[in-house]
N, C-alpha and C positions, 0 to 999 in steps of 0.2 A: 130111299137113297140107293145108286147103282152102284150096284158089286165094282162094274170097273174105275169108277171117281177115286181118287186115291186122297183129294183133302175133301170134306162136305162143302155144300155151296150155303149152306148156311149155317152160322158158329151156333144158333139156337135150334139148330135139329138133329144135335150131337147126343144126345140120347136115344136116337135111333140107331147110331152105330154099333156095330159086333165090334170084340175087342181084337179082332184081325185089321177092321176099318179104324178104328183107331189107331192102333196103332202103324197103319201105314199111311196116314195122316198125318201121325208126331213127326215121323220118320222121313217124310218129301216135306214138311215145315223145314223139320234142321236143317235140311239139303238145303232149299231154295235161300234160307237164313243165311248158312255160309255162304254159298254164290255170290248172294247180293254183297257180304263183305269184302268177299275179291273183288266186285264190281267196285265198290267205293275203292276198296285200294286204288287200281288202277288211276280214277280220278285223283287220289291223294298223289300220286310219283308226278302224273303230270301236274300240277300244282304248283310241289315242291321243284321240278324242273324249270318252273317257268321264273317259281318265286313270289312267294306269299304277299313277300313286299310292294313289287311291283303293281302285284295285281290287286290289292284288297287293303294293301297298307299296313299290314300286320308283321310282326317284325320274323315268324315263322309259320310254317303250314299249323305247327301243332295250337300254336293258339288263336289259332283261324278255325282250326276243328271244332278246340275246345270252346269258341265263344257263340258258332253258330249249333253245334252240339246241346249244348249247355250241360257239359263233362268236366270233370277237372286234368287239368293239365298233364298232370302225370300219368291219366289214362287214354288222354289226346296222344301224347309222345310214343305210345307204345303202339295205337294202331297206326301212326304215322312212320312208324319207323318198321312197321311190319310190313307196310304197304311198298317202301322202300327199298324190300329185303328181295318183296318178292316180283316187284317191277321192274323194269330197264329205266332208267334216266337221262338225263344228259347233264353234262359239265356245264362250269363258267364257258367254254368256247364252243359249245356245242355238240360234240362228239357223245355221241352215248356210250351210257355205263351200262353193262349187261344187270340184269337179275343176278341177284349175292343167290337164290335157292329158287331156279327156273323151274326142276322136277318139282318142288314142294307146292311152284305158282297154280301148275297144271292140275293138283289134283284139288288144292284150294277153290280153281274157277269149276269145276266139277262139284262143288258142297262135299267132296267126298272127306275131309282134315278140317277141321276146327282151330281156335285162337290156341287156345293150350297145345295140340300138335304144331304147329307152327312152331309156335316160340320154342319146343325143345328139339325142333330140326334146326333151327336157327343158330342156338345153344350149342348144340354136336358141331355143327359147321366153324361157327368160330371157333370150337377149342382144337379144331384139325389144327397141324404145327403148321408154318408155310411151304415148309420144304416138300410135302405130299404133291406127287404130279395134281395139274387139274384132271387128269382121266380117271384119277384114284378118286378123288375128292369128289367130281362128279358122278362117279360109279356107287359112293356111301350112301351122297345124297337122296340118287335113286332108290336102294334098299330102304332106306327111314323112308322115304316116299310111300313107296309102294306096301310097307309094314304099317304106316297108319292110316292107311286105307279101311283094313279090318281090326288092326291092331289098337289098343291102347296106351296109356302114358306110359307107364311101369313096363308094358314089351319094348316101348322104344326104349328105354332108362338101360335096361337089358342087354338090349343089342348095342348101345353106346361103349360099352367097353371090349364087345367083340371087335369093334371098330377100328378102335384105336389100337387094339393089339398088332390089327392087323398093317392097319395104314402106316402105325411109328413104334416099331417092334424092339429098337434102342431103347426109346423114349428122350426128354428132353435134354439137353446140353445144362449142365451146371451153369448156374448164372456167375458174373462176376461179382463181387461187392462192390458197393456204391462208395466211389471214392468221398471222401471226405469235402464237404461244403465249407466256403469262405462263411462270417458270421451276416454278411450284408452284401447283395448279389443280386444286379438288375440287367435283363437283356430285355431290347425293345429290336423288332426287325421285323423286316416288311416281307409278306408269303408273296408267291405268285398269284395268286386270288386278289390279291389286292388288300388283303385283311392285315393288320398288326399282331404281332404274336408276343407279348407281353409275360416275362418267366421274372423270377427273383426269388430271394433267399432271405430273411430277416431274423435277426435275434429276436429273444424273447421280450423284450421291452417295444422297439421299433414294430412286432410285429401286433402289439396289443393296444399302441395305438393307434397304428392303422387300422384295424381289426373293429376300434371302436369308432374312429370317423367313418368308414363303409357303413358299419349298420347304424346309423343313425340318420344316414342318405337312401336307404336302402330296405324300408318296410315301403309294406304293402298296399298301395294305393285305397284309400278306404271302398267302399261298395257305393254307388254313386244313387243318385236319387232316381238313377234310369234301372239300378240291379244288377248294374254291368259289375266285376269284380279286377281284381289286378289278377291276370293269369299269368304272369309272367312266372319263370322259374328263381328258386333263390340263387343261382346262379345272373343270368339273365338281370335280375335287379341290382343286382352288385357291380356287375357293368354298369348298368347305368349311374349306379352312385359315383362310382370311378369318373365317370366323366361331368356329373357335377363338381364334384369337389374340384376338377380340373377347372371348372369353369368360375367357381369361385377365387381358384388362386390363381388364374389370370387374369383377371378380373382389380385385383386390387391394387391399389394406386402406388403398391410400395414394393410390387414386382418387377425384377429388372427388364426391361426393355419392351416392354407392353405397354406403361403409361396407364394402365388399367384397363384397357379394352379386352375383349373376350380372347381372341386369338390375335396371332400374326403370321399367316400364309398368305401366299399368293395363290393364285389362281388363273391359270393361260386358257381363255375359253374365246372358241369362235363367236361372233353374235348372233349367228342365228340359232345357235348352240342354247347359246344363254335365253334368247325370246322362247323358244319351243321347249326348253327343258329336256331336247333329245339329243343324244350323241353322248361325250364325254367330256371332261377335263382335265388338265394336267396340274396336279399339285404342290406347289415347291418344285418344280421340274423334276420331282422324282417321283412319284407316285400317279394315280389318277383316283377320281373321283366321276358319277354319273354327273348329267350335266344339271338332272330334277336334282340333285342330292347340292351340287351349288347351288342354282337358285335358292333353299331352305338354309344353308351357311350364311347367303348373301344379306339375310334379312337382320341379324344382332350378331354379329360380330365383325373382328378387322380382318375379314377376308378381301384382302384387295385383289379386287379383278382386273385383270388384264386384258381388255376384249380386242379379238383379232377379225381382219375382215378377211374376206376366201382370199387375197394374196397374203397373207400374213402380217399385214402393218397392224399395230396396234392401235386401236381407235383411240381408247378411252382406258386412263390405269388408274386405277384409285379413285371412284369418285366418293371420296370421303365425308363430302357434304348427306350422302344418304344416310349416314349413322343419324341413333337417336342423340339428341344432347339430355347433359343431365337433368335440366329442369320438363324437357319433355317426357324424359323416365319418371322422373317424382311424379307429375300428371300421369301419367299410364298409372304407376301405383294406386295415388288416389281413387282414379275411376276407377279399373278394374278389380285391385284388392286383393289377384291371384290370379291363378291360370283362370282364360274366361272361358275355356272350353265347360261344358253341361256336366256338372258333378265332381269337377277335380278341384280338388281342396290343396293344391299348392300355392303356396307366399311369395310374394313380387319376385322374392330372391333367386328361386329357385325357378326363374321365367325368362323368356326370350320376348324381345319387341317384335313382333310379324306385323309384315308389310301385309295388308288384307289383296288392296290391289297391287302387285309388286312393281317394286320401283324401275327394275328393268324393262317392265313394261307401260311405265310413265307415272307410274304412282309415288304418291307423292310423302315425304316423310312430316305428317304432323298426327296429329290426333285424330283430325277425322276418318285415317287412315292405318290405323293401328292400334293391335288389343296384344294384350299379354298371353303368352301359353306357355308352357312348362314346355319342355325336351321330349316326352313323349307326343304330345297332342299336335307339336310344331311338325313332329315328324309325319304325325298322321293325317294332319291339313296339307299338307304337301306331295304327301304317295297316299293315302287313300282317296277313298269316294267323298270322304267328306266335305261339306263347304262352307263357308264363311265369309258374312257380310256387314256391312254396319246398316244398322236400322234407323229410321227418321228420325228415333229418340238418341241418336249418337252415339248409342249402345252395339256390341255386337252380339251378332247371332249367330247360329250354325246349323245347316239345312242335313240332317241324317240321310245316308244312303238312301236306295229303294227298299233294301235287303235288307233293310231295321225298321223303314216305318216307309210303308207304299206310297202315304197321301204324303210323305216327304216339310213333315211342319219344324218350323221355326223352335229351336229351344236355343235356351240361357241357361248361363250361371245364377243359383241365385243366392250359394252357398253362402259365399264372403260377405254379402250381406246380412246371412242369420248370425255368422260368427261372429262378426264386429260387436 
């Protein structure tokens, strides 16, 4: 083995090493170890820049990580969000976000700081108060930089309170107390992002049984016959339960001015908007939605469309006749028996009619033309890789990415059958 080789070139002639070559073997391991993590971060910021969604169909980077990882989520969130810390991004409009800990990126792309250094520069950084200039805040970050270089956890822990004496020599401003809550308190209002921000305030009573309709919409998708699991956060499932239970009391025949259909919005979208799934749309003339994200509304519920041609007329508004009716839903039940996506154990109820071929693009609303999916799977036939068709036995199928199975075969549900 040569004196200058710093790793062996082979892991079975490591008993010829001196404990000098060993050891500067562990020691360019760790290095190149860490590196390679900065490397994946960086992948991870742009990702999450582009959007998880978009590109892979996953409703976040972290459980995009965590599925092709095969990690669990909460250890997904943490390199995704370090990856984040220490990358530049961009916004919803494009504009880039700097690195939150740029000194920390650099010595991270070097192997020279580890996960545990990271996260307690990251730590230090957010408990700076705001009022510190960025010269000061960038001038700390550099010292913890440059201190866990050679330094350890406990010297950083150390130096964090020299830090702070220094940067906020007052210290923090007395809080005020929290004024007093009404017993029952709902705010709904729309961010500039486009997202809904949904706050409230509930008694004790109101708030236990809401508390018990969530979790009862709101457990965790079993392990499916593929081994896939629910990565979602219990956060993240609780949304989602939220918006079933919406769809259930929309839904029912004895709700005021819905008539029982899923929703009632409108929808202002160009046509070629709506053929290609690109651009955007306008929601209730107050909001917007993507144009891929209506086409997926367009398919079970009363989203009436409004389609415009490039001078603005309106083509075509409502075409209602695409809804399923209700003895074609009974038939979907029947055949399908639950989501028909491969391993998902949901009940009719708790399912969307999809158009396979969609009806904006001429497809047609009967049976040989639609399969049940639940709110998840709809979402992921729609923005993922995945695909879906009906087979000669009038059954549907669904064709996996390349990036789950290469040779790309046909699977089924076959679940609602063993249940029955």
């Amino acid at each position: 083995m040569s004196e200058t080789s710093i790793l062996p070139p082979l892991p079975q002639e490591l008993w010829r090493a001196g404990k000098l070559e060993l050891a500067r073997g562990a020691t360019e391991a760790l290095r190149l170890a860490r590196a390679a993590s900065a490397v994946l971060g960086t992948y991870l910021a742009e990702i999450e820049s582009r959007g998880a969604k978009d590109l892979y169909g996953y409703a976040s980077t972290k459980m995009w990580l965590a599925d092709i990882a095969r990690i669990a989520p909460a250890d997904a969130k943490k390199v995704v969000d370090r990856a984040v810390a220490l990358n530049p991004t961009r916004a919803l409009d494009g504009t880039e976000v700097p690195a939150f800990a740029p000194a920390t990126a650099v010595a991270a792309a070097e192997g020279a700081v580890g996960d545990q250094h990271i996260d307690q520069i990251i730590g230090v950084l957010q408990r700076i108060p705001g009022h510190v200039s960025v010269e000061n805040r960038d001038a700390a970050e550099k010292i913890l930089a440059d201190l866990a270089r050679d330094g350890g956890a406990g010297q950083i822990a150390a130096a964090e309170a020299g830090l702070m004496a220094w940067l906020d020599p007052d210290g923090s401003e007395p809080k005020d107390p929290e004024p007093v809550q009404p017993r029952r308190e709902l705010r709904l209002h729309r961010r500039k992002d486009g997202f809904w921000k949904l706050t409230g305030l509930l008694d004790d009573e109101a708030g236990a049984r809401t508390m018990a309709a969530i979790e009862a919409y709101s457990k965790p998708r079993p392990v499916d016959e593929f081994g896939q699991a629910d990565l979602r956060t219990v956060w993240e499932r609780q949304g989602d339960a939220w918006v079933d239970l919406l769809d259930l009391a929309i839904a029912s025949p004895d709700q005021p001015g819905t008539c029982g259909y899923r929703t009632m919005v409108h929808v202002l979208i160009g046509f070629e908007e709506l053929k290609t799934g690109l651009g955007t749309a306008s929601v209730d003339f107050v909001g917007q939605m993507t144009a891929r994200e209506a086409r997926m509304a367009a398919c079970d519920c009363l989203m009436l469309p409004i389609v415009m041609n490039a001078a603005g007329e309106p083509l075509d508004v409502g075409r209602i006749k695409r809804f399923v009716t209700p003895g074609q839903r009974r038939a979907l039940n029947a055949r399908d028996r639950g989501c028909s996506f491969p391993g998902c154990q949901r009940r009719p109820k708790r399912c969307h009619a999809h158009h396979v071929h969609h009806w904006a693009d001429g497809g047609l609303t009967d049976l040989r033309n639609m399969c049940l999916l639940c709110s998840f799977h709809h979402r992921l036939i729609h923005h993922g890789d995945w695909e879906v068709r009906m087979a000669a036995d009038g059954l549907p199928e669904f064709i996996p990415p390349q990036y789950l199975d290469p040779l790309q075969r046909p699977r089924r549900n076959t679940l609602h059958r063993a249940l029955v």
